[in-house]
C-alpha positions in Angstrom: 6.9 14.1 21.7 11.0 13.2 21.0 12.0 14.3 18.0 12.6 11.2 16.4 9.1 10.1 16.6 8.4 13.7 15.1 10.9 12.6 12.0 9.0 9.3 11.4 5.4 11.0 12.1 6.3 13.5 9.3 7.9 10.9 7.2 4.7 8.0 7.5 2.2 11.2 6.9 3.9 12.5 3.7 5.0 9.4 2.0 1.4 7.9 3.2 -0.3 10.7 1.7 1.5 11.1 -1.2 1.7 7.3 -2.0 -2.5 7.2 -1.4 -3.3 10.1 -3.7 -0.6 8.5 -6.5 -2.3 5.2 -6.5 -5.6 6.7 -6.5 -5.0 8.7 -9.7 -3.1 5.5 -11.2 -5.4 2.8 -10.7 -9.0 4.8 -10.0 -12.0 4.9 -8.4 -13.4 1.8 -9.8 -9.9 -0.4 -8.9 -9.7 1.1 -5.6 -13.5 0.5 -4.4 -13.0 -3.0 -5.8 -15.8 -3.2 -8.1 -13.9 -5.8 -10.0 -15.2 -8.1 -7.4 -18.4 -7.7 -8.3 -17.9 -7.2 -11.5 -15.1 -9.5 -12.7 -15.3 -8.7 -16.6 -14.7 -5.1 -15.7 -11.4 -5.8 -13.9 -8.2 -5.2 -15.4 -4.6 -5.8 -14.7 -2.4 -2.8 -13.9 1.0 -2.7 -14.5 2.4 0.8 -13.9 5.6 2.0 -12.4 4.5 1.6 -8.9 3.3 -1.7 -9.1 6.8 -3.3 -9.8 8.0 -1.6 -6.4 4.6 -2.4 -4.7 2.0 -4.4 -5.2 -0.3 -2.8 -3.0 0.3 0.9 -2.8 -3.2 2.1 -1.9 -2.8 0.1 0.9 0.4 1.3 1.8 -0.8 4.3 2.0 -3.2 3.7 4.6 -0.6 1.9 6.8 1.8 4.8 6.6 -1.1 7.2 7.7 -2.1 5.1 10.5 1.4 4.4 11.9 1.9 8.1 12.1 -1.6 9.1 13.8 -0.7 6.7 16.0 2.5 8.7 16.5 0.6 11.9 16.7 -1.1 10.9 19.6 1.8 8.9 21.5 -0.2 6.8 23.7 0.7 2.9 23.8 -3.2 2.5 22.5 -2.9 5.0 19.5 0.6 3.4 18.5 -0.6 0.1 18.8 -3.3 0.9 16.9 -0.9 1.9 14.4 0.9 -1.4 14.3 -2.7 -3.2 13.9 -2.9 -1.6 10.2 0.1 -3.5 8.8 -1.5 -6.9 10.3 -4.8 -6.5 10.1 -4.2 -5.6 5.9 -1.5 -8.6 5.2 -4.3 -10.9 7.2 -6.8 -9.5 4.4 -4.5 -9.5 1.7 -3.4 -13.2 2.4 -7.2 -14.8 3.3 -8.9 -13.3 1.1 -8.0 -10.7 -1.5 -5.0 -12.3 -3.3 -6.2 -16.0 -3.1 -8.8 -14.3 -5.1 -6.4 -12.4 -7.4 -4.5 -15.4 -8.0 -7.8 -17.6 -8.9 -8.5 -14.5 -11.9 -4.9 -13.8 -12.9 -3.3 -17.0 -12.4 0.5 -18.4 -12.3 1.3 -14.9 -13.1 0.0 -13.2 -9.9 1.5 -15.5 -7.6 4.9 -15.0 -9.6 4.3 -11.4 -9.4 3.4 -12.1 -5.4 6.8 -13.5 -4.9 8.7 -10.9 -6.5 7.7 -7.5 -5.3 6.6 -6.5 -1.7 3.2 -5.7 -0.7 3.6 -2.9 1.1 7.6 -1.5 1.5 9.8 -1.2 -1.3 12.9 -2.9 -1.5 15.9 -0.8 -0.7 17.5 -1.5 -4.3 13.5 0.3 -5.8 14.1 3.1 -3.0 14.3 5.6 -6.0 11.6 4.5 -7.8 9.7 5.0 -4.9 10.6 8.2 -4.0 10.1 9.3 -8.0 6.6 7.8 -8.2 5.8 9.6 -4.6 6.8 13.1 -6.0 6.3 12.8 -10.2 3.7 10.0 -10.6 6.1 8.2 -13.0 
């Protein structure tokens, strides 16, 4: 393995890792397992620091992860497998999750939607980022 793919291996795994345990411990168990689909009266809009850089960082997490096993293993299959996360989570995202987001929160989802990425911050929020990845905040 070169050492570049070693660089963005380490870098997917650690800011994957660290984004995934920081949006588990902001928006919980409940948030994360989507119980507010089956529940709708239990669900609740949350507006931390993250989720003005992200809107989805759980899931962001998981795409970082899988981009750098793929790397880890270096085989056209286990990188392209890699790619698939990004696609196959905007496909979810876009058929089915935030059509239904947007039904329950309204205008101000799909204003929200427009103005902050789903899954990679925004150079200008590259510091915000990195502080929620390392202090939560």
């Amino acid at each position: 393995m070169r050492l570049t793919n070693k660089a963005a291996l380490v870098f997917f795994l650690v800011t994957g890792a660290l984004l995934y345990v920081r949006a588990y411990l902001v928006f919980g168990t409940d948030n994360l397992a989507m119980l507010y689909v089956y529940f709708p009266q239990e669900g609740r809009l949350v507006n931390s620091s993250i989720y003005g850089v992200l809107r989805h960082p759980a899931y962001s997490g998981a795409i970082r992860m899988g981009m750098a096993f793929g790397l880890w293993r270096g085989t056209w299959f286990s990188v392209l497998f890699g790619l698939f996360m990004p696609v196959g989570l905007t496909l979810w995202l876009r058929l089915l999750e935030e059509p239904e987001l947007i039904e329950r929160f309204g205008e101000g989802y799909a204003e929200y939607r427009r103005r902050v990425p789903a899954f990679w911050p925004r150079w200008r929020d590259a510091g915000k980022f990195v502080r929620f990845l390392f202090t939560g905040g």
